[in-house]
DSSP file (Angstrom, degrees, kcal/mol; ACC not computed):
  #  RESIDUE AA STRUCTURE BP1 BP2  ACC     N-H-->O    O-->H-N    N-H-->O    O-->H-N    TCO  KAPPA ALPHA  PHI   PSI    X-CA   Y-CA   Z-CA
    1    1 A X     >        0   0    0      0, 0.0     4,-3.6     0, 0.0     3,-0.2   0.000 360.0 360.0 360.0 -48.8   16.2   13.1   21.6
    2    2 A X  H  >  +     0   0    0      1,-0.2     4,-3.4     2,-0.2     5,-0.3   0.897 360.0  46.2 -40.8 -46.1   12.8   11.9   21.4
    3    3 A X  H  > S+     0   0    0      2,-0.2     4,-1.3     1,-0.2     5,-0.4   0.881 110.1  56.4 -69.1 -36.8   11.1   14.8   20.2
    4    4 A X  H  > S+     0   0    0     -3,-0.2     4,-3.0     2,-0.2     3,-0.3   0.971 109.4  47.7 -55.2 -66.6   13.9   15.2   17.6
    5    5 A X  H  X S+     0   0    0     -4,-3.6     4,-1.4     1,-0.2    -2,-0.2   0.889 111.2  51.6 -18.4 -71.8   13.1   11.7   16.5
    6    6 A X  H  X S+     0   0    0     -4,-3.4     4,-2.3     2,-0.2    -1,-0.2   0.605 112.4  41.0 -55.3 -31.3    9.4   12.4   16.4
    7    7 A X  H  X S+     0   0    0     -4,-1.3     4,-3.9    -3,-0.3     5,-0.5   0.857 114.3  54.7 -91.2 -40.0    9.5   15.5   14.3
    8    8 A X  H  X S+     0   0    0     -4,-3.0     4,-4.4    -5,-0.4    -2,-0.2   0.978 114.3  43.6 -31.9 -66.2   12.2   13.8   12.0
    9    9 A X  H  X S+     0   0    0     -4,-1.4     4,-1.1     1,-0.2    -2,-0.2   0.745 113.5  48.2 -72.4 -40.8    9.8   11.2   11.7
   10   10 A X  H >X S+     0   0    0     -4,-2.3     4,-1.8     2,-0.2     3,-0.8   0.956 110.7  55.3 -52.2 -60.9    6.7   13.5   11.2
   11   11 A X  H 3X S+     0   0    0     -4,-3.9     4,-1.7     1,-0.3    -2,-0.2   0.813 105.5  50.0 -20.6 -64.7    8.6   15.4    8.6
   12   12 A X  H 3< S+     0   0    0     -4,-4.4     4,-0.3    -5,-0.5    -1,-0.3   0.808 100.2  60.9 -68.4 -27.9    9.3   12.6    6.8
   13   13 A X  H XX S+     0   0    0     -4,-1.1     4,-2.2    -3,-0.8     3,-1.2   0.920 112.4  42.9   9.9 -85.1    5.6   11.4    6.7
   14   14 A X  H 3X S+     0   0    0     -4,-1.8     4,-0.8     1,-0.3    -2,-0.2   0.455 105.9  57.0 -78.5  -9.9    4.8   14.8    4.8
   15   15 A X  H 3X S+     0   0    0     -4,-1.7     4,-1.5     2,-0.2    -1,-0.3   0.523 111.8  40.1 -74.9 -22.4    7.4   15.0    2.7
   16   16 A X  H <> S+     0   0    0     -3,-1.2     4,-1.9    -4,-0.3     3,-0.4   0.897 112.4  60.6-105.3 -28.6    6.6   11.5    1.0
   17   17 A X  H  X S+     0   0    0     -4,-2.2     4,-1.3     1,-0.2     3,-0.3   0.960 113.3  37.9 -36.9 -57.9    2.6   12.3    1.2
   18   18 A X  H  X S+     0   0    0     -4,-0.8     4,-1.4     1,-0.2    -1,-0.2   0.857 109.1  58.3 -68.8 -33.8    3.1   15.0   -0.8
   19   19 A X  H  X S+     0   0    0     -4,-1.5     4,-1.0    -3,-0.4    -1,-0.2   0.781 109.3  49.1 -48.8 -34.3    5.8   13.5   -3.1
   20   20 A X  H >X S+     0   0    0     -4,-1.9     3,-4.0    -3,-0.3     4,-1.7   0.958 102.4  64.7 -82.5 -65.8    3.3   10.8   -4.0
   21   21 A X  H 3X S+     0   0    0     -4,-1.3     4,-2.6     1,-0.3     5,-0.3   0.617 110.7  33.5  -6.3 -70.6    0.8   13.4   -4.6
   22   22 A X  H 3X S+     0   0    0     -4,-1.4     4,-0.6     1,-0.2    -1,-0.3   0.654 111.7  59.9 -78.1   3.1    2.8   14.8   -7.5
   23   23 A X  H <X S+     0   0    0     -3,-4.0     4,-0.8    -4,-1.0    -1,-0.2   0.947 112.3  45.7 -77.2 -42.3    4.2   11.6   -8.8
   24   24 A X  H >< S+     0   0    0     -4,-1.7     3,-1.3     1,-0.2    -2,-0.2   0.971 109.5  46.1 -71.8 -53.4    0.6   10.8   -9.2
   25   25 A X  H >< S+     0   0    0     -4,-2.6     3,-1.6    -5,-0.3    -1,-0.2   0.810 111.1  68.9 -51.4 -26.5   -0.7   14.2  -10.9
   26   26 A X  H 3< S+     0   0    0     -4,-0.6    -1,-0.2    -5,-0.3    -2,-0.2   0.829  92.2  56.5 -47.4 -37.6    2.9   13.3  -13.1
   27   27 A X  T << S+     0   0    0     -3,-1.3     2,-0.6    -4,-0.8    -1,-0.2   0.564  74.8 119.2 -96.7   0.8    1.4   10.6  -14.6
   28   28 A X    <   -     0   0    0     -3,-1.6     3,-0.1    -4,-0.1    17,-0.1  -0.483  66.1-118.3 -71.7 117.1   -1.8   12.1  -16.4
   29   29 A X        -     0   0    0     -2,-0.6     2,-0.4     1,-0.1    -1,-0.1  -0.258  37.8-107.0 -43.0 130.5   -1.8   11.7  -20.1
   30   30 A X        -     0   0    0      1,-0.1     2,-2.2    -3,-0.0    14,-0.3  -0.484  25.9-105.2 -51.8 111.1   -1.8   14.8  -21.8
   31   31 A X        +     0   0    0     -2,-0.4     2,-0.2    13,-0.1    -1,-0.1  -0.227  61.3 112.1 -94.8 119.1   -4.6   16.5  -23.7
   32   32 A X        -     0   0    0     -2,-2.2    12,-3.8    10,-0.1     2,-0.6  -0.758  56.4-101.4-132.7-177.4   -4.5   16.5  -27.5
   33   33 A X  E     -A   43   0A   0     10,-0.2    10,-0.2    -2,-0.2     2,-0.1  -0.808  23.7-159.8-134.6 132.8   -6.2   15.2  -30.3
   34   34 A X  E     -A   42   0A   0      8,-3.2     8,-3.4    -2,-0.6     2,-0.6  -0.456  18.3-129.5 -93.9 159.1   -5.3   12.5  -32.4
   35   35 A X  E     -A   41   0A   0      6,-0.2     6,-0.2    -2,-0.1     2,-0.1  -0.988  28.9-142.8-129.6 110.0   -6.4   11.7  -36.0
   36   36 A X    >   -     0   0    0      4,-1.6     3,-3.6    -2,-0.6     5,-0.0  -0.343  23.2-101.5 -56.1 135.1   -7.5    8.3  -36.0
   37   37 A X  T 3  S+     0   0    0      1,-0.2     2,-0.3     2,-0.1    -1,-0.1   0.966 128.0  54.0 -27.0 -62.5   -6.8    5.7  -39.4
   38   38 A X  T 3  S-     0   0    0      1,-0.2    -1,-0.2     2,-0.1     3,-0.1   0.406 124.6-107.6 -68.5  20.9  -10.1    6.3  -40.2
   39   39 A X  S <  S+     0   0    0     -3,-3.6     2,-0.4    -2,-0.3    -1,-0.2   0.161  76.0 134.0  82.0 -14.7  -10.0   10.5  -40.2
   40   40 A X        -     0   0    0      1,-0.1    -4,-1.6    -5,-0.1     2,-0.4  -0.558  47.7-150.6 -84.0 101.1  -11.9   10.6  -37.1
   41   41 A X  E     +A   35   0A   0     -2,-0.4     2,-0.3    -6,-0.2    -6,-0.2  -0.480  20.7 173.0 -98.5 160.4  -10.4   12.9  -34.9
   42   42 A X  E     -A   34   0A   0     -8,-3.4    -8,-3.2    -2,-0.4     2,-0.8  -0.902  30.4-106.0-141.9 170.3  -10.5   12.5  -30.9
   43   43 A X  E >   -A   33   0A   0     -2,-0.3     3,-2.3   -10,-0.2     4,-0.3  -0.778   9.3-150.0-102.8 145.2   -9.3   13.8  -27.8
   44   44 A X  G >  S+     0   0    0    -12,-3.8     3,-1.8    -2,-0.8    -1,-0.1   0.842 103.7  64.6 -43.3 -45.0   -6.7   12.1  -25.6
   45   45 A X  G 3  S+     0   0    0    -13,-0.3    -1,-0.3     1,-0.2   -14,-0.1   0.442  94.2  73.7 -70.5  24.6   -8.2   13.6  -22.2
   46   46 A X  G <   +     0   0    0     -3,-2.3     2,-1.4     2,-0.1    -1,-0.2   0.146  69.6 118.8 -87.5  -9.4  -11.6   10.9  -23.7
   47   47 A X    <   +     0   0    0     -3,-1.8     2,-0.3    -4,-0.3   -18,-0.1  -0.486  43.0 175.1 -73.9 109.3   -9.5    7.9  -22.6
   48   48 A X        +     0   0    0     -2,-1.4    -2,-0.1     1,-0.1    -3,-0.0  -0.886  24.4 142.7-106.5 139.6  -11.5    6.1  -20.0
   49   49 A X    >   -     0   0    0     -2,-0.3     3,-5.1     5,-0.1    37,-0.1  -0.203  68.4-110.3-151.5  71.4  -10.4    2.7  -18.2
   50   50 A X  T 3  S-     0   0    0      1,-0.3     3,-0.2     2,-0.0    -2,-0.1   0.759  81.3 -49.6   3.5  60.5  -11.6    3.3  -14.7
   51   51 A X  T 3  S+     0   0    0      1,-0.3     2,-0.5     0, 0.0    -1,-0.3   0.605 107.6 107.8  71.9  13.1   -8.1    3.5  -13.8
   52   52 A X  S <  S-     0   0    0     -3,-5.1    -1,-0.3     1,-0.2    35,-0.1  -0.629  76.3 -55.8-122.6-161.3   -6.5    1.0  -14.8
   53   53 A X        -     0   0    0     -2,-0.5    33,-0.4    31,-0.4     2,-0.3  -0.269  37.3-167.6 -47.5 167.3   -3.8    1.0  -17.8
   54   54 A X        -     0   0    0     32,-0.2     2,-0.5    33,-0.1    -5,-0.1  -0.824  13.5-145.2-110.7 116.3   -4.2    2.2  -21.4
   55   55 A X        -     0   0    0     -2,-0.3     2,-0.6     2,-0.0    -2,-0.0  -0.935  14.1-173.5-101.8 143.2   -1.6    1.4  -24.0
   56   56 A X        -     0   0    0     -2,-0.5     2,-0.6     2,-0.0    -2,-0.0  -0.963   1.2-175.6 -91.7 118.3   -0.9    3.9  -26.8
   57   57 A X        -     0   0    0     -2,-0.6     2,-0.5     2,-0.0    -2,-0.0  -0.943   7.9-166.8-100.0 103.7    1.4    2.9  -29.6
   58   58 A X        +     0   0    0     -2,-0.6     2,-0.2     2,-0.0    -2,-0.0  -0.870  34.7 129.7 -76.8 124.9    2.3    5.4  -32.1
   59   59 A X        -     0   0    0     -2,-0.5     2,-0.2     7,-0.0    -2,-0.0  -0.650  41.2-135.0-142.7-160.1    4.0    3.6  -35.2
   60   60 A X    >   -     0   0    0     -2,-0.2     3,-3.9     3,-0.1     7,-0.3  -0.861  26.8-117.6-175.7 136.9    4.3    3.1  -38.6
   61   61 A X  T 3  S+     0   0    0      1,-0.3    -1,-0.0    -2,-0.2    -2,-0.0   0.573 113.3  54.9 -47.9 -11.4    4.8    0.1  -41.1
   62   62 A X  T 3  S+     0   0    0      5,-0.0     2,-0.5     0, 0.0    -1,-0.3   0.370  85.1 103.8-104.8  -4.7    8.2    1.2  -42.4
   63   63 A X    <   -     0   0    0     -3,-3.9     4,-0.5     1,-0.2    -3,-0.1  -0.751  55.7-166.3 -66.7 117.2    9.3    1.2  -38.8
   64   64 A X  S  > S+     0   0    0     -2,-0.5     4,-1.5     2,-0.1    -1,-0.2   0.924  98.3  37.0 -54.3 -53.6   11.7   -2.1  -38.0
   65   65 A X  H  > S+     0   0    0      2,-0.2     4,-2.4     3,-0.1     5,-0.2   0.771 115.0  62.3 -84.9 -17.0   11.5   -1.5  -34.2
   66   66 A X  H >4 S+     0   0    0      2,-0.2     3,-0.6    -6,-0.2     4,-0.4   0.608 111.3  36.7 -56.4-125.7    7.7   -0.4  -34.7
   67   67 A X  H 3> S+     0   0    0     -4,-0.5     4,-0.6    -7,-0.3     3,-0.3   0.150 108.0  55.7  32.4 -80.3    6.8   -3.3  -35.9
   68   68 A X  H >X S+     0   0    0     -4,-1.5     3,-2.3     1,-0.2     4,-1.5   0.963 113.4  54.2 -70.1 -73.2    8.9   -5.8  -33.8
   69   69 A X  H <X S+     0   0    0     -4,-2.4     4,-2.6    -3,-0.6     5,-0.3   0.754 104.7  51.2 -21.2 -49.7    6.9   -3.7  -30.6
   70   70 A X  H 34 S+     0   0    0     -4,-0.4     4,-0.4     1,-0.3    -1,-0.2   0.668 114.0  44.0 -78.4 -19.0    3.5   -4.3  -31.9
   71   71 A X  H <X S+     0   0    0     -3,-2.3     4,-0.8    -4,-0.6    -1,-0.3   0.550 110.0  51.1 -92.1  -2.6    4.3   -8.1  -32.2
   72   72 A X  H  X>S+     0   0    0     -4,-1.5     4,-1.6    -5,-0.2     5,-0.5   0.825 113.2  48.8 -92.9 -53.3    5.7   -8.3  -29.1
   73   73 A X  H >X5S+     0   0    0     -4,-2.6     3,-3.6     1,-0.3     4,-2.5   0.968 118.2  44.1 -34.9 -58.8    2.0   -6.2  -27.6
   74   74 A X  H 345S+     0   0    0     -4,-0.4     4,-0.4    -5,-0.3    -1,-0.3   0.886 101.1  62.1 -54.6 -30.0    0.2   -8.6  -29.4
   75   75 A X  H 3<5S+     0   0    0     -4,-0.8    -1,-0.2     1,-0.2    -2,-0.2   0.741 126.8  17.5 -45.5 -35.6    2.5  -11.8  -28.3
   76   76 A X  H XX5S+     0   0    0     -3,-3.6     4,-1.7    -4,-1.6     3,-1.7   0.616  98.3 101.1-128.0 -15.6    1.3  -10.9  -24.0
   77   77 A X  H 3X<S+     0   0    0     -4,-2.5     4,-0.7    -5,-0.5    -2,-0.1   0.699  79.3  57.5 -52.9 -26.6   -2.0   -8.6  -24.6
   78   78 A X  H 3> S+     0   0    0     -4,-0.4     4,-2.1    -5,-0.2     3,-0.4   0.869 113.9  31.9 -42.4 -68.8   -4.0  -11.2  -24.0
   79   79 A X  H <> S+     0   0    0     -3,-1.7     4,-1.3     1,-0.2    -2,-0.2   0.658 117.3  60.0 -91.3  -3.9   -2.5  -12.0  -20.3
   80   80 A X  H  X>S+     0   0    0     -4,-1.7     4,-2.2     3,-0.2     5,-0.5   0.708 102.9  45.4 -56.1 -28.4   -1.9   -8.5  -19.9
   81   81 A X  H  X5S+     0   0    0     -4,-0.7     4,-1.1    -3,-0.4    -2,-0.2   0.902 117.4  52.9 -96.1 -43.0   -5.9   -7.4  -20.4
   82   82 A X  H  <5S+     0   0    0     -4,-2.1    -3,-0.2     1,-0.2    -1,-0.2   0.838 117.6  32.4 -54.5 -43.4   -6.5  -10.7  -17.7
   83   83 A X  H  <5S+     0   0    0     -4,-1.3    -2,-0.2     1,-0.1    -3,-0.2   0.854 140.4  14.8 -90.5 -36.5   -4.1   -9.5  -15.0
   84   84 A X  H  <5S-     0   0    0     -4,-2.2     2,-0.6     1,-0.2   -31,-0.4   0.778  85.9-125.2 -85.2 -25.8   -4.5   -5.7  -15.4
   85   85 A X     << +     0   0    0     -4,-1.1    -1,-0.2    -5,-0.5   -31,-0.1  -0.881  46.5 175.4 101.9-116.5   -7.6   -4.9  -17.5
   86   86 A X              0   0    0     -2,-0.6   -32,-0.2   -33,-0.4   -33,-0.1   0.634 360.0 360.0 -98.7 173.0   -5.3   -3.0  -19.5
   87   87 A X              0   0    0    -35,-0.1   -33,-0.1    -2,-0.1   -34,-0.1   0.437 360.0 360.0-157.5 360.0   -7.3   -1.8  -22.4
């Protein structure tokens, strides 16, 4: 019954080591290239903040809930950039 246990227990081990593995590779921003207000285009896979968060917003000014987001960002960015870096 021990050994049953143990391998159970091994088993399970490597199965979530490897699950976090891809959860992590999961999470990589995708690379394209975006056309900046100013014409400037750049690519996504350029985004550096030595690991910690990045937000992207895509919107637009005729958007209601666009809008209402970007004041709500701006409303906590401030204690966001203190406790995460976020950037």
């Amino acid at each position: 019954m021990k050994k049953i246990t143990l391998l159970t227990l091994i088993l399970f081990v490597n199965l979530l080591a490897f699950t976090q593995e891809k959860i992590e590779k999961s999470y990589k921003l995708p690379e394209v290239n975006i056309k900046t207000p100013e014409g400037q285009t750049f690519n996504t896979s350029n985004i550096s903040n030595n690991g910690k968060p990045v937000i992207i917003s895509f919107w637009a000014t005729w958007c209601t809930n666009c809008v209402k987001e970007l004041n709500s960002i701006s409303e906590v960015y401030g204690d966001w950039q203190k406790e995460t870096g976020v950037n």
